[in-house]
C-alpha positions, 0 to 999 in steps of 0.5 A, a space after each residue: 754668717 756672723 761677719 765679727 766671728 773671725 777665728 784666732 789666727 785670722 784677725 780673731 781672738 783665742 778662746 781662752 775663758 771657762 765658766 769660772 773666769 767668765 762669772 768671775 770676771 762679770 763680778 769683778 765688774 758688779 762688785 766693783 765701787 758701786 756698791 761703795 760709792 752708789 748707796 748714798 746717791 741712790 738713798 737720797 733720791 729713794 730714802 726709805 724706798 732703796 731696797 724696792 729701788 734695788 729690786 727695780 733695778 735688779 729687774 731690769 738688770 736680769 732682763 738686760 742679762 737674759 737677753 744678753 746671754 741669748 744673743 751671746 751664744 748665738 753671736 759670740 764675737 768680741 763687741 757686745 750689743 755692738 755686733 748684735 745690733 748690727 747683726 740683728 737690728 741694722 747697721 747703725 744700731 749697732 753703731 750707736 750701741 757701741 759708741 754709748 758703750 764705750 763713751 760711757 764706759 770710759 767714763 765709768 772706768 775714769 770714776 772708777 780709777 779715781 774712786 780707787 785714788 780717793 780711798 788709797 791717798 785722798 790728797 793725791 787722788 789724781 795721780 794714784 788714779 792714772 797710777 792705776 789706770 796705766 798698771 791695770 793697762 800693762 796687765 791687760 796687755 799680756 793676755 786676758 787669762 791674767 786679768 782672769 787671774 787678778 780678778 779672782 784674787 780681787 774679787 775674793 778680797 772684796 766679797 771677805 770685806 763686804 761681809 765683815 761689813 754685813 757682819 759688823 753692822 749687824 752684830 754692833 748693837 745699833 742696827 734697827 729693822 724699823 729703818 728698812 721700812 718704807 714710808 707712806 710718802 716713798 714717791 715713784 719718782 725716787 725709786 726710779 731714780 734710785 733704782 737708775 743710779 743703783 744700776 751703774 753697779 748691776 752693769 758689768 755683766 756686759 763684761 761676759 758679752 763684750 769677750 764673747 770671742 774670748 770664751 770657749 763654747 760660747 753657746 754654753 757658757 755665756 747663758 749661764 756664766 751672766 745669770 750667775 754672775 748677777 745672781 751672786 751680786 744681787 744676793 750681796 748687794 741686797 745684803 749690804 745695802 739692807 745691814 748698813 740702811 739698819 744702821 745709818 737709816 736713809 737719811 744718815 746713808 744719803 748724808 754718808 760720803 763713805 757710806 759702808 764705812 760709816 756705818 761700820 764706824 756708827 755700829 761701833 767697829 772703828 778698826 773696820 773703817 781701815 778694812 772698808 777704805 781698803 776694800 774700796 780700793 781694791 774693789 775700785 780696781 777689779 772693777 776698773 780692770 773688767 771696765 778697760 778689758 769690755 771698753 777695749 773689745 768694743 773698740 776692737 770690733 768697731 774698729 774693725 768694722 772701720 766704725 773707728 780708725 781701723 788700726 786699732 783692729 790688730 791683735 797682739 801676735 804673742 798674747 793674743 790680745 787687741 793691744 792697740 785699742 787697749 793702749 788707746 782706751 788705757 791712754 784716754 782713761 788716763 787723761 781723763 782720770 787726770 782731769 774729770 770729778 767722779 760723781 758727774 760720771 756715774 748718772 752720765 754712764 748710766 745714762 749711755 749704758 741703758 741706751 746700750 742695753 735698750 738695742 739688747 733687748 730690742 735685738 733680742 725681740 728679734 730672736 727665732 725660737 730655734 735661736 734661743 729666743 728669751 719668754 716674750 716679756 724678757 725683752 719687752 720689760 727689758 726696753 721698758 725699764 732701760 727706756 724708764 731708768 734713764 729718763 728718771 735719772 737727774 736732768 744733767 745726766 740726761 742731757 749729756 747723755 742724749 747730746 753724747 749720743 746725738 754726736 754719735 749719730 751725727 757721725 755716723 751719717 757723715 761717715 756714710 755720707 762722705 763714703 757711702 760705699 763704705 757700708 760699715 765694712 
């Protein structure tokens, strides 16, 4: 019995979502700003090898995802890898699948609000941030059909301005299939790296786990809601990353601070760079809308699991909605877009989020085959590759992540420590 599958009305929450709004929602997470803000970090460490660091972290990302799907449907509870660590792997795994979750996701959500100040008022990127942060929150209080609606718009208006991206670049004269070769010198080393960083914009699929409990007929559609979702993106991302390295070549991405667009700019389409920082923006707050939505759900289940103060377990009696782990995540959001810098969060979240994935995949090993276990290898290349991304990834982002992660794990033990008859419920 799946202790987190609490119906609607009995601590639970309503079954709102369709196949539609599921996909949509994972894409509002993936074509959020990493595809705005990832090329270029990812370009420096890879240079001409982005693209197969594109397609590694595809790989890992479709693994991660089919493990996802398959322990979603048979564990369709708000919480994500949280509950099927616990349910599969033990009671601390789930743990510390959830403590990376939502560490590291609010920091995502804290890059991600400031990305969108950066491109909408870059000298008052700060405020424009928890401006965002605190209108996304009220959204997201008054019920997750809403944020399903929002989404919708966003993500129509960011697939219309990447393609203007693709077209521009590809139309404007200056783009040169020679600058997608990859060099003999490439070296695994970047690739890896690359292809670490290129997946903090693969990573909103767990949007479509994490509201689990949300979804109606979860064992139907959440299989086929993340594949999709990812499916669309990666099409984009490959796309996009492939018209504006035909332009800028990987030097001139790597040196790009705005790199979609600068290279509408280079291929001679100035009135497009307006629409591009715009695009940003708005692709910054549909991913920063998904991002508070997962982080809140996660909170939700831990907390009511008592792994975090159980007040924060209460759904809202009208819209049906965690709002007191929404107002808590939306508060600490806000802080830290107040006083963080983006680029640090991007390595440190990818990090968090592929230790999160790596107890996916291990949990989904566990699997029956009467329970919809993935082909053998989905999860075993899934682990290897979470395990090898995240060791790639620069030191300091490593570092902190390993410390962050160790934290958590200290608590855990004092917790069960001082009320060992707690058991995590």
């Amino acid at each position: 019995m799946n202790a987190a599958a609490a119906p609607a009305g009995a601590g639970g929450l309503e079954r709102r979502l369709g196949v539609f709004d599921a996909v949509v929602l994972g894409l509002g997470s993936m074509l959020g700003a990493g595809i705005f803000a990832a090329l270029a970090p990812a370009a420096e460490a890879a240079g001409s090898a982005l693209l197969p660091g594109l397609a590694l972290a595809a790989l890992v990302a479709y693994c991660n995802a089919t493990s996802s799907a398959r322990l979603a449907a048979r564990h369709p509870a708000s919480g994500g890898t949280y509950v099927y660590g616990r349910e599969r792997l033990g009671d601390f795994w789930g743990y510390l699948a959830g403590w990376g979750f939502v560490v590291g996701k609010t920091a995502s959500c804290a890059a991600m609000a400031l990305t969108v100040g950066t491109y909408a008022l870059p000298g008052q990127a700060h405020a424009v941030a928890v401006a965002a942060v605190v209108a996304l929150t009220a959204v997201n209080y008054t019920g997750v059909q809403k944020s399903a609606r929002l989404t919708r718009a966003i993500v129509a208006v960011v697939l219309a301005v990447l393609a203007a991206v693709v077209t521009g670049c590809l139309t404007g004269g200056t783009a040169d299939a020679g600058r997608l070769h990859v060099a003999a010198d490439a070296g695994a080393g970047g690739v890896l790296q690359a292809a670490g960083l290129l997946f903090f914009a693969f990573a909103g699929y767990a949007r479509i786990a994490t509201l689990g409990e949300e979804v109606r007929d979860p064992a139907r559609t959440i299989p086929r809601a993340i594949p999709l979702a990812l499916g669309i993106t990666l099409v984009v991302y490959a796309a996009v990353a492939a018209a504006v390295l035909s332009v800028l070549g990987p030097d001139g991405l790597a040196d790009a601070a705005a790199p979609l667009a600068e290279a509408v700019r280079r291929a001679g389409a100035p009135a497009l760079v307006p629409v591009v920082r715009a695009g940003a923006a708005v692709a910054a707050l549909g991913s920063l809308l998904a991002l508070i939505l997962g982080v809140s759900r996660t909170t939700f289940a831990m907390a009511r699991d008592r792994h975090l103060p159980h007040a924060l377990a209460a759904v809202h009696p009208r819209f049906g909605v965690p709002h007191r782990a929404e107002l808590t995540v939306g508060a600490v959001v806000a802080v830290l877009a107040a006083t963080v810098d983006v680029r640090g969060a991007i390595g440190f979240s990818s990090f968090a989020v592929l230790a999160y994935y790596a107890i996916a995949n291990a949990a989904a090993w566990t699997l029956a085959p009467e329970e919809g276990r993935p082909p053998r290898a989905v999860p075993v290349i899934g682990l290897t590759g979470c395990a090898a991304l995240a060791i790639a990834l620069p030191v300091a982002s490593v570092v902190a992540g390993a410390a962050v992660l160790a934290v958590g794990a200290a608590v855990y033990g004092l917790r069960r420590t001082m009320a060992p008859s707690n058991g995590g419920g």
